[in-house]
mmJSON file of the N, C-alpha and C atoms, coordinates in Angstrom:
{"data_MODEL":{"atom_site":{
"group_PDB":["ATOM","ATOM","ATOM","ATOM","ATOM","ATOM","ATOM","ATOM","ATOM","ATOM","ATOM","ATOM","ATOM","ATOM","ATOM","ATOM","ATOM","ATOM","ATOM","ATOM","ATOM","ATOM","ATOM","ATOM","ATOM","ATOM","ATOM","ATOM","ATOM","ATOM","ATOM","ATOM","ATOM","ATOM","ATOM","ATOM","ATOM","ATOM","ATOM","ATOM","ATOM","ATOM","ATOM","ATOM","ATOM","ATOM","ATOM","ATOM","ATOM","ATOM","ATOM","ATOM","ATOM","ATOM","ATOM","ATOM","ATOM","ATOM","ATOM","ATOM","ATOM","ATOM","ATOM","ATOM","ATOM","ATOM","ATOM","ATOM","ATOM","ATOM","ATOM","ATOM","ATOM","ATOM","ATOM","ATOM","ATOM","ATOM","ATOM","ATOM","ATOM","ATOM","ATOM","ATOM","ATOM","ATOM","ATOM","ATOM","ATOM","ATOM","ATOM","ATOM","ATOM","ATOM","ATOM","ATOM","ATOM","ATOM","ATOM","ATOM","ATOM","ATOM","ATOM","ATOM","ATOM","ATOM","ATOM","ATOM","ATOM","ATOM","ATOM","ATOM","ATOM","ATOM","ATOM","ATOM","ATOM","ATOM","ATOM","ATOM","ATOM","ATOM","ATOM","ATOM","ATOM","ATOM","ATOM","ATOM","ATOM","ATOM","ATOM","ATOM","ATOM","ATOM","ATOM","ATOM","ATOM","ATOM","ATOM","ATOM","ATOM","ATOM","ATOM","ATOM","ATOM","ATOM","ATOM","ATOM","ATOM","ATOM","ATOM","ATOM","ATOM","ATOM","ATOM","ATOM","ATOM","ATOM","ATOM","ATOM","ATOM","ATOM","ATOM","ATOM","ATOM","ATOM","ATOM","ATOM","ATOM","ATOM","ATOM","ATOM","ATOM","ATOM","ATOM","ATOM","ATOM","ATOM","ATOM","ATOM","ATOM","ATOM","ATOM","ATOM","ATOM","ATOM","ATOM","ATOM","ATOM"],
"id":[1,2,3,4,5,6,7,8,9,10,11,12,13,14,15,16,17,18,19,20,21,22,23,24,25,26,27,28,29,30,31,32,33,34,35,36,37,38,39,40,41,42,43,44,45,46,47,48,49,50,51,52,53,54,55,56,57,58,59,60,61,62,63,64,65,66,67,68,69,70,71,72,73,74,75,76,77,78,79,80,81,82,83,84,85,86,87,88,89,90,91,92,93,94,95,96,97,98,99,100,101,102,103,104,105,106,107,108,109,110,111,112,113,114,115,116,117,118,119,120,121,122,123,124,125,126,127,128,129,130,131,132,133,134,135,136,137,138,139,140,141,142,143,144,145,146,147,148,149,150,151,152,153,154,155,156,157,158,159,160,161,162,163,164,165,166,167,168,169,170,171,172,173,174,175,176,177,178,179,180,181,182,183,184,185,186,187,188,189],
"type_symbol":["N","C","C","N","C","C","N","C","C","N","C","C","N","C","C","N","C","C","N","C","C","N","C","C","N","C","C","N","C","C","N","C","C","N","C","C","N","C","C","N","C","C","N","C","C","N","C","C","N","C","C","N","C","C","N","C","C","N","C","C","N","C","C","N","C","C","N","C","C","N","C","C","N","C","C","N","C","C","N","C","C","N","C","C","N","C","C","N","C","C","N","C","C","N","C","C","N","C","C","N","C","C","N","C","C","N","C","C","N","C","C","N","C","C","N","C","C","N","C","C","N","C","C","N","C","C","N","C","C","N","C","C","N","C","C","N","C","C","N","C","C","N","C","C","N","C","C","N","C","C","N","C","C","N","C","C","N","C","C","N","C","C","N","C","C","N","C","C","N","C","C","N","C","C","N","C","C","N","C","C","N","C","C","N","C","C","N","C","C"],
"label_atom_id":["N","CA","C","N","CA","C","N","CA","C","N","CA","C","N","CA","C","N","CA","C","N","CA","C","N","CA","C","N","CA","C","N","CA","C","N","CA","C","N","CA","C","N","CA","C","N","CA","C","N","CA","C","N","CA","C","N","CA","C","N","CA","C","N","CA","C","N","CA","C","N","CA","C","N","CA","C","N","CA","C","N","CA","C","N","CA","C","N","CA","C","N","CA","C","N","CA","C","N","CA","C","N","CA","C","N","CA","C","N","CA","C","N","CA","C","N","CA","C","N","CA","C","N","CA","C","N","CA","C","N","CA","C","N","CA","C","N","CA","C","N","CA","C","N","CA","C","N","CA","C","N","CA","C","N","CA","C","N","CA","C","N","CA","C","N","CA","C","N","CA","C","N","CA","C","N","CA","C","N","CA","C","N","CA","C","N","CA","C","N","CA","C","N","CA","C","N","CA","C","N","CA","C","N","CA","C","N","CA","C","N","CA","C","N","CA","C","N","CA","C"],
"label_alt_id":[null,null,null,null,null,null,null,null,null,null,null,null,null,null,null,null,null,null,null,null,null,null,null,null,null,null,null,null,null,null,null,null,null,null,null,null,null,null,null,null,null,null,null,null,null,null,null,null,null,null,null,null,null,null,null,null,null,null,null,null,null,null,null,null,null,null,null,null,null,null,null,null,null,null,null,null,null,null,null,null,null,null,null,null,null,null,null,null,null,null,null,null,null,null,null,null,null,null,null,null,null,null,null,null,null,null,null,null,null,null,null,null,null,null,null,null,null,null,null,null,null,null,null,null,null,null,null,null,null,null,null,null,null,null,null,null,null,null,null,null,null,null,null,null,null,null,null,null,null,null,null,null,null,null,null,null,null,null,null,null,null,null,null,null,null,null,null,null,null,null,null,null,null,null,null,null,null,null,null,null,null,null,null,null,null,null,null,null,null],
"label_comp_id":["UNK","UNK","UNK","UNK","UNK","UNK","UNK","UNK","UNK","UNK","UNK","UNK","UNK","UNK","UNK","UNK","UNK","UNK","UNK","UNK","UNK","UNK","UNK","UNK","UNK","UNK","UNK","UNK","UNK","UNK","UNK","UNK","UNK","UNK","UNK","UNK","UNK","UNK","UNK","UNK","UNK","UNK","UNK","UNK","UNK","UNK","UNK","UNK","UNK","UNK","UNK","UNK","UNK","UNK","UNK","UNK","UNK","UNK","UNK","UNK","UNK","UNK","UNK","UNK","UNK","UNK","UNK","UNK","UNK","UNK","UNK","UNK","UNK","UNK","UNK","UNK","UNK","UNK","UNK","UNK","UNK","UNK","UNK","UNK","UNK","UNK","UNK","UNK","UNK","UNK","UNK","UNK","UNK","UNK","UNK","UNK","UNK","UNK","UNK","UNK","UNK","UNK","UNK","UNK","UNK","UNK","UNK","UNK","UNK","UNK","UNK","UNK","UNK","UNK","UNK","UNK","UNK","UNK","UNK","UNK","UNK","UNK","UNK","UNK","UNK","UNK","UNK","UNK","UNK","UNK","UNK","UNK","UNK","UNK","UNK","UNK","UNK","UNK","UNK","UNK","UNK","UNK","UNK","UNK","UNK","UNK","UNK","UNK","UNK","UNK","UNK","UNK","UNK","UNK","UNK","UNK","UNK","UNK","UNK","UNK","UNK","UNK","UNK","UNK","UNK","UNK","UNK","UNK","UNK","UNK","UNK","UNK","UNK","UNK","UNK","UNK","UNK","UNK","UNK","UNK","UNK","UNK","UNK","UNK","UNK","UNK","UNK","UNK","UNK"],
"label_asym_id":["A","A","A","A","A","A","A","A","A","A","A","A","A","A","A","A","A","A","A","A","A","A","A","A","A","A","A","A","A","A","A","A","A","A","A","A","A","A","A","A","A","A","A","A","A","A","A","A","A","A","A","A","A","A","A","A","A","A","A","A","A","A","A","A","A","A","A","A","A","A","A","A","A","A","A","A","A","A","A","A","A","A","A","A","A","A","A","A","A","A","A","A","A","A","A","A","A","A","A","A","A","A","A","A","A","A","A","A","A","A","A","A","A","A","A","A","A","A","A","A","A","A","A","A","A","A","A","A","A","A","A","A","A","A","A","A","A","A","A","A","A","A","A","A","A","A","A","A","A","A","A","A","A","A","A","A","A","A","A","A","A","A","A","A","A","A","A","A","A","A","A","A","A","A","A","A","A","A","A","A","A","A","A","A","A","A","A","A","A"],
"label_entity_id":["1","1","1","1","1","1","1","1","1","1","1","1","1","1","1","1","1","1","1","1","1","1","1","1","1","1","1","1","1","1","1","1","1","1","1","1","1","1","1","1","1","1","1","1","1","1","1","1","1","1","1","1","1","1","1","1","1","1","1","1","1","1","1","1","1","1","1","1","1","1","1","1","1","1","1","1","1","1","1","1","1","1","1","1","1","1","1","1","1","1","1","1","1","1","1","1","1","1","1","1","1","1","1","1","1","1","1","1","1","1","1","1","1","1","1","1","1","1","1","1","1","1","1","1","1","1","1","1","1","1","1","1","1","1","1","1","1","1","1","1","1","1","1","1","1","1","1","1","1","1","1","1","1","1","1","1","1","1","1","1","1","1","1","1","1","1","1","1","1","1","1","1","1","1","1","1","1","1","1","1","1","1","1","1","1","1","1","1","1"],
"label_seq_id":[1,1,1,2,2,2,3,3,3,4,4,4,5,5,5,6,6,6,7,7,7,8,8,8,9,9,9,10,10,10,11,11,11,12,12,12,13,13,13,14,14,14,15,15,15,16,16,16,17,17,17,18,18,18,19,19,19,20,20,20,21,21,21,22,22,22,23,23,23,24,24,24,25,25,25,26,26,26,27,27,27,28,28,28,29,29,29,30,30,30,31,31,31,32,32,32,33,33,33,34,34,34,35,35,35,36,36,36,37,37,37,38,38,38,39,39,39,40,40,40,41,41,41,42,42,42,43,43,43,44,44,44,45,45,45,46,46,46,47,47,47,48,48,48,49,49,49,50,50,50,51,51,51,52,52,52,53,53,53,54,54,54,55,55,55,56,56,56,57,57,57,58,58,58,59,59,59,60,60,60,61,61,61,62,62,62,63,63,63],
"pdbx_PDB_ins_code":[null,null,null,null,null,null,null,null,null,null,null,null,null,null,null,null,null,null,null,null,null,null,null,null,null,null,null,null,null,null,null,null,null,null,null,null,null,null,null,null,null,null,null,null,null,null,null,null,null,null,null,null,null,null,null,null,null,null,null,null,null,null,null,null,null,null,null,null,null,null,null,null,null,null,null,null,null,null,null,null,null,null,null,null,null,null,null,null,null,null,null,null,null,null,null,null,null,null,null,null,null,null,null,null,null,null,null,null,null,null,null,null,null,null,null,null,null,null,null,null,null,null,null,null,null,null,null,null,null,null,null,null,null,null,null,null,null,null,null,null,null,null,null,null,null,null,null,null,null,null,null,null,null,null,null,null,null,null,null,null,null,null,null,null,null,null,null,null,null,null,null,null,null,null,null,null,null,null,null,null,null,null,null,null,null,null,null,null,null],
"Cartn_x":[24.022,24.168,22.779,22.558,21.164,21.286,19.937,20.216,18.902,19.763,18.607,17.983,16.24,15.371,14.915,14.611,13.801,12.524,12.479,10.705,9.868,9.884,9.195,9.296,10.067,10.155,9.304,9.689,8.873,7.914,7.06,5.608,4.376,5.902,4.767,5.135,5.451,5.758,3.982,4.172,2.714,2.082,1.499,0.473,0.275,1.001,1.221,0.33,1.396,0.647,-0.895,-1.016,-2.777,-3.653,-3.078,-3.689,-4.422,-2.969,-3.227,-3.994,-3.854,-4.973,-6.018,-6.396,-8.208,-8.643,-7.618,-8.353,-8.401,-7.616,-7.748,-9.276,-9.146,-10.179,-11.845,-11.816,-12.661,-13.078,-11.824,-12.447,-12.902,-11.697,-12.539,-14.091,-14.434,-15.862,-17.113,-16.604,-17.666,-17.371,-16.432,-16.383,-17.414,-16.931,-17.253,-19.557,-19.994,-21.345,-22.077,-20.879,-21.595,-21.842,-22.786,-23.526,-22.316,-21.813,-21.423,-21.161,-22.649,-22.905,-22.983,-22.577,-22.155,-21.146,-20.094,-18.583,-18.199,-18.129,-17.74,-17.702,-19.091,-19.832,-19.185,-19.137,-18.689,-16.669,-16.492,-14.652,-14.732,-15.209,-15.564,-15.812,-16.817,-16.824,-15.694,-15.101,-14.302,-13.066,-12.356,-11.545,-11.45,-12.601,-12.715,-12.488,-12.685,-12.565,-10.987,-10.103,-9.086,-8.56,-8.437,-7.618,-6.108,-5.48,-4.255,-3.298,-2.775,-2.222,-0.956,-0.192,1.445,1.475,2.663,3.31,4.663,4.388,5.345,5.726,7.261,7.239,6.054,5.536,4.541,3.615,3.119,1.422,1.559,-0.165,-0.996,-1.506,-1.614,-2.505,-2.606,-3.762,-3.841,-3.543,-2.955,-2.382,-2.873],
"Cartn_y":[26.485,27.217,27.521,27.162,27.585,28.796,29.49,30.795,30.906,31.454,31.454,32.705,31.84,33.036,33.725,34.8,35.531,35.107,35.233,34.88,35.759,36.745,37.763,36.943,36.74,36.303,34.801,34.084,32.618,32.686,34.009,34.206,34.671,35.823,35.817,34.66,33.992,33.111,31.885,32.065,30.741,31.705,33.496,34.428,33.875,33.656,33.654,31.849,30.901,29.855,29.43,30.225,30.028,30.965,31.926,32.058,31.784,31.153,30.483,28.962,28.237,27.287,28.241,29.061,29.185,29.593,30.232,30.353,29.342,28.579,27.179,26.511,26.416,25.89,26.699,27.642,28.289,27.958,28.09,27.472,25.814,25.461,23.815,23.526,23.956,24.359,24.745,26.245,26.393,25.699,25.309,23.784,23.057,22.212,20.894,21.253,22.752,23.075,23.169,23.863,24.661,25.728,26.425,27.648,28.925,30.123,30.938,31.321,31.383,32.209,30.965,30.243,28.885,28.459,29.021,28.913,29.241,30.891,31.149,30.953,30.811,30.475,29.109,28.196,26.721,27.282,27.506,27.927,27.906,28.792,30.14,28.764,28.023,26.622,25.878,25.306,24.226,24.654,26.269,26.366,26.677,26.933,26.973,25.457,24.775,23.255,23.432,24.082,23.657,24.768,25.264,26.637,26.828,25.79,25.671,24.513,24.707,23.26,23.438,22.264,22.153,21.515,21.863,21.467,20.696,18.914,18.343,17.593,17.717,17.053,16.385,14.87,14.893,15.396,15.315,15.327,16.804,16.848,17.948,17.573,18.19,17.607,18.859,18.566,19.537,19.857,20.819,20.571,21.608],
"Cartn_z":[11.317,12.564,13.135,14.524,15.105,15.681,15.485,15.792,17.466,18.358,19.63,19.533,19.629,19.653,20.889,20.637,22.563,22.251,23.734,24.071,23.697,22.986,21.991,20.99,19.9,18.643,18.988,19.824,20.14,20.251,21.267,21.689,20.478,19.409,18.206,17.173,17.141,16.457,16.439,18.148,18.735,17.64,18.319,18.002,16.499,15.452,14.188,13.61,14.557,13.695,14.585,15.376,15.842,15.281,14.489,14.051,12.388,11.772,10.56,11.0,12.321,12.544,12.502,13.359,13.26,12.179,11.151,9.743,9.057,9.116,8.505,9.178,10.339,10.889,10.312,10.939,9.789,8.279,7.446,6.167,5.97,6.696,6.864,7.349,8.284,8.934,7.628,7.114,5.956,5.315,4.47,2.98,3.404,4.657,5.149,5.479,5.256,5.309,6.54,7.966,8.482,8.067,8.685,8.395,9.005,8.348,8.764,10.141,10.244,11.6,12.82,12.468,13.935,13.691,12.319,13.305,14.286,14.517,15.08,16.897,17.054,18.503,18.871,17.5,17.601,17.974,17.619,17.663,18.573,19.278,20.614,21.791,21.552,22.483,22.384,21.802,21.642,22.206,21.786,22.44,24.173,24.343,25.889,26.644,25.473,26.318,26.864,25.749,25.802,26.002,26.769,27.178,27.088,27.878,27.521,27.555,26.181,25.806,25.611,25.791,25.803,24.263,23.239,22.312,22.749,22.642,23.074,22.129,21.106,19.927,19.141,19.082,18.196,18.621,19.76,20.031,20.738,20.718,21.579,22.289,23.788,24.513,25.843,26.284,27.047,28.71,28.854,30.412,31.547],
"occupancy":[1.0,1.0,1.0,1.0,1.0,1.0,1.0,1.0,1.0,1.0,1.0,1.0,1.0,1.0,1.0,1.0,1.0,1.0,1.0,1.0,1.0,1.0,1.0,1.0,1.0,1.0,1.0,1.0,1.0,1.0,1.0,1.0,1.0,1.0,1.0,1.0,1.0,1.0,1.0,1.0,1.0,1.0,1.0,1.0,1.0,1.0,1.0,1.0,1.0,1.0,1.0,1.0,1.0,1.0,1.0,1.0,1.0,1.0,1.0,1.0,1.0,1.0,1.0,1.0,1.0,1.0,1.0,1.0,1.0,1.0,1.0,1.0,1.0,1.0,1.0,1.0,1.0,1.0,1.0,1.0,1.0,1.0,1.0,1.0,1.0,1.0,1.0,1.0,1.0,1.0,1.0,1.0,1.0,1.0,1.0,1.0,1.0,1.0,1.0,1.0,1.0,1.0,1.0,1.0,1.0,1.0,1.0,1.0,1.0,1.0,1.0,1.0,1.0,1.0,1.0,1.0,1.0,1.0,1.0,1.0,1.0,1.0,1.0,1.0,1.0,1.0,1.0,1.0,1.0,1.0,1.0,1.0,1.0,1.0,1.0,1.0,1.0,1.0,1.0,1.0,1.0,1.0,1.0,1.0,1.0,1.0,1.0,1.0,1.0,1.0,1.0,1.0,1.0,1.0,1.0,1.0,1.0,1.0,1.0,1.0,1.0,1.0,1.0,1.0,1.0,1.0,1.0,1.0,1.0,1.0,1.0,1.0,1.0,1.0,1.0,1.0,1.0,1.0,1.0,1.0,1.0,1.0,1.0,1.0,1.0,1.0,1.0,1.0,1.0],
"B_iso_or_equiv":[0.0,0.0,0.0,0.0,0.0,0.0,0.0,0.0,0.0,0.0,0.0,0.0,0.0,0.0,0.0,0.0,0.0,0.0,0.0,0.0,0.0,0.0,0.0,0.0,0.0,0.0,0.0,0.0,0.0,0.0,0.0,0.0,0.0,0.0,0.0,0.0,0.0,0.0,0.0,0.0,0.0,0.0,0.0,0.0,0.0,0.0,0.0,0.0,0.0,0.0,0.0,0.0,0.0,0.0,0.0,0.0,0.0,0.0,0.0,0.0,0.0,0.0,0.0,0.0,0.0,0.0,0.0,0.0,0.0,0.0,0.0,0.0,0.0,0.0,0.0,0.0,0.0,0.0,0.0,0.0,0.0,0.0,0.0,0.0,0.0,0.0,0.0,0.0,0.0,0.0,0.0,0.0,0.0,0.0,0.0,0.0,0.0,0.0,0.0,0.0,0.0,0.0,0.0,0.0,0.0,0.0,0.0,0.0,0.0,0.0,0.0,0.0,0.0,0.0,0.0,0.0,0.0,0.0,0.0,0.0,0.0,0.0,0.0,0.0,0.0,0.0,0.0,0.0,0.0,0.0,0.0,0.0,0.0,0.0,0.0,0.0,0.0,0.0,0.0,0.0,0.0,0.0,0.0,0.0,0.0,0.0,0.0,0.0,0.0,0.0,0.0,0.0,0.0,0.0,0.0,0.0,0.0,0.0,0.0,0.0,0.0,0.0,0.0,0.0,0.0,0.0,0.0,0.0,0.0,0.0,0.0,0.0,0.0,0.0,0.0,0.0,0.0,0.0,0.0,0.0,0.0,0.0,0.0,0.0,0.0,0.0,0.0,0.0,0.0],
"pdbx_formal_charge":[null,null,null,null,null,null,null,null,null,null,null,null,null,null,null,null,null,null,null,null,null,null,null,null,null,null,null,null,null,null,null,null,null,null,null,null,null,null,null,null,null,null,null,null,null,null,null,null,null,null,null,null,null,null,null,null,null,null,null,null,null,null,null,null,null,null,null,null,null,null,null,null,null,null,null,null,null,null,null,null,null,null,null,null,null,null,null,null,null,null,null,null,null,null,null,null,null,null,null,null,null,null,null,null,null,null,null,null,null,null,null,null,null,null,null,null,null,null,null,null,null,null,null,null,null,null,null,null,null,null,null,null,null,null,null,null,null,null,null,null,null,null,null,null,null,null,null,null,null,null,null,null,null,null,null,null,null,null,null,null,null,null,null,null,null,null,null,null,null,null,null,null,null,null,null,null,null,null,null,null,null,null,null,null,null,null,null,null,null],
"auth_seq_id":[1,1,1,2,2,2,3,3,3,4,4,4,5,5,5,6,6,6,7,7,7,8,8,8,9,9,9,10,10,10,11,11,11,12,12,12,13,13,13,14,14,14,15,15,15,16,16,16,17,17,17,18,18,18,19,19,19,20,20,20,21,21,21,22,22,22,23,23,23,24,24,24,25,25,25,26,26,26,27,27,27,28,28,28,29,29,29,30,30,30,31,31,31,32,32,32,33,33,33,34,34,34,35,35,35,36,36,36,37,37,37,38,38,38,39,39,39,40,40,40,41,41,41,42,42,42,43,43,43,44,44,44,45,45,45,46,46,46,47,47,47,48,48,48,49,49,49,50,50,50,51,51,51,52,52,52,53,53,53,54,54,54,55,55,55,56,56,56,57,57,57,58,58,58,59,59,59,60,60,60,61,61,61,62,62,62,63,63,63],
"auth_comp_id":["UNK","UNK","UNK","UNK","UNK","UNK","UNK","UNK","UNK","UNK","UNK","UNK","UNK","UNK","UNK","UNK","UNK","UNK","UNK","UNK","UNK","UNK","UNK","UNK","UNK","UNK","UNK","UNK","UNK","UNK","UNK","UNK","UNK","UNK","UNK","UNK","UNK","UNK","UNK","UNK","UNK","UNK","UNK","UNK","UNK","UNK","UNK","UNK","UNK","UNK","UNK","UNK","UNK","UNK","UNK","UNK","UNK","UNK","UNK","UNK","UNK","UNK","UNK","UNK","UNK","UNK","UNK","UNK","UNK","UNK","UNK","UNK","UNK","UNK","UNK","UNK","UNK","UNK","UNK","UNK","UNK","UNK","UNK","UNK","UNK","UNK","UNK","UNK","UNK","UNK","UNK","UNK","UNK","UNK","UNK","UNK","UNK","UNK","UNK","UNK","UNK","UNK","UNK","UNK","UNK","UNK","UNK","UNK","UNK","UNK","UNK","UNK","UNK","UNK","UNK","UNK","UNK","UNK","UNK","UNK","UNK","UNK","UNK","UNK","UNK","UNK","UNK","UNK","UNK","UNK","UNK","UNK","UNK","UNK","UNK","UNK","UNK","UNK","UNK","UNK","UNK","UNK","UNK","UNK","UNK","UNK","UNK","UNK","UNK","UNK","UNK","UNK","UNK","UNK","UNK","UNK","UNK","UNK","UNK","UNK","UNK","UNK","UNK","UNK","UNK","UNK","UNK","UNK","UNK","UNK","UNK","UNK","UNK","UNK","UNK","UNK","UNK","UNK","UNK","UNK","UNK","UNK","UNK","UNK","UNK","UNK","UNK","UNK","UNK"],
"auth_asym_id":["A","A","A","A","A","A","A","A","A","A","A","A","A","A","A","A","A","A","A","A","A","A","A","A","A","A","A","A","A","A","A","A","A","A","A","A","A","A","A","A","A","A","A","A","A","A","A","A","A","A","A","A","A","A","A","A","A","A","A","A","A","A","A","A","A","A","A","A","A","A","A","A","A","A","A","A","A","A","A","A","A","A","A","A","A","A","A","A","A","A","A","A","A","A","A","A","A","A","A","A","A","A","A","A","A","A","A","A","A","A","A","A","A","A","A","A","A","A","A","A","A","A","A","A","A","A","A","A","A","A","A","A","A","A","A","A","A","A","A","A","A","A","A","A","A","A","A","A","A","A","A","A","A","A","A","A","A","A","A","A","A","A","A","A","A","A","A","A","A","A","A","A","A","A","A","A","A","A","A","A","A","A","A","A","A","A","A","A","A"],
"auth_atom_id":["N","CA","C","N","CA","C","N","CA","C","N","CA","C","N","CA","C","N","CA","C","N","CA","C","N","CA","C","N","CA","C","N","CA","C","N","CA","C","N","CA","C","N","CA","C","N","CA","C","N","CA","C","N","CA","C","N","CA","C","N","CA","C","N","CA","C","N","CA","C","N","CA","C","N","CA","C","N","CA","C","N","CA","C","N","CA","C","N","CA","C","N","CA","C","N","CA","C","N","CA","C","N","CA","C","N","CA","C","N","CA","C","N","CA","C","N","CA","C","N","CA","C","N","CA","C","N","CA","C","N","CA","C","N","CA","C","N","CA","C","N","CA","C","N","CA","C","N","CA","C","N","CA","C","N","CA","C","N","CA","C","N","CA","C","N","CA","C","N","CA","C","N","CA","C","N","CA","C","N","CA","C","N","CA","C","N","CA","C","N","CA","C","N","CA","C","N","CA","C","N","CA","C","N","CA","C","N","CA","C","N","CA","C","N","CA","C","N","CA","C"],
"pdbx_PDB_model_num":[1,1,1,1,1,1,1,1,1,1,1,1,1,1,1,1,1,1,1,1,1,1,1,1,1,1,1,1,1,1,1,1,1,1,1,1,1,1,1,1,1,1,1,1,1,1,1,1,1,1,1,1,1,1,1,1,1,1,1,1,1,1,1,1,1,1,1,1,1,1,1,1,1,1,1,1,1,1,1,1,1,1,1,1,1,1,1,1,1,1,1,1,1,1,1,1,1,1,1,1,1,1,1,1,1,1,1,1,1,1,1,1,1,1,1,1,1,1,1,1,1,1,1,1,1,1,1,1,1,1,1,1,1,1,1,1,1,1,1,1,1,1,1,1,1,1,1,1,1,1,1,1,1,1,1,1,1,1,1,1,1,1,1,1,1,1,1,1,1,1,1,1,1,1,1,1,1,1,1,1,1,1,1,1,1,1,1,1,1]
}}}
């Protein structure tokens, strides 16, 4: 049985897995031997490229 969600439960749902990407992203970043202190500035750029993006079955892309 599918259960329909509200656009609260959907909206924290995004809030939730962006934010387990940028921690992911984060630890990938230090492993991989950037320096601490230019993740974050680096995050901070990249997502400005991409401000806002559509989730369309497989892919990402930005719209």
């Amino acid at each position: 049985m599918l259960m329909k969600l509200t656009e609260q439960q959907i909206r924290e749902a995004r809030i939730d897995l962006a934010a387990v990407g940028f921690r992911a992203a984060i630890t990938n970043l230090v492993r991989n031997g950037m320096h601490e202190g230019e993740v974050i500035p680096y995050l901070s750029r990249e997502t400005k490229k991409h401000r806002r993006g559509v989730y369309s079955g497989k892919d990402w892309r930005c719209a």
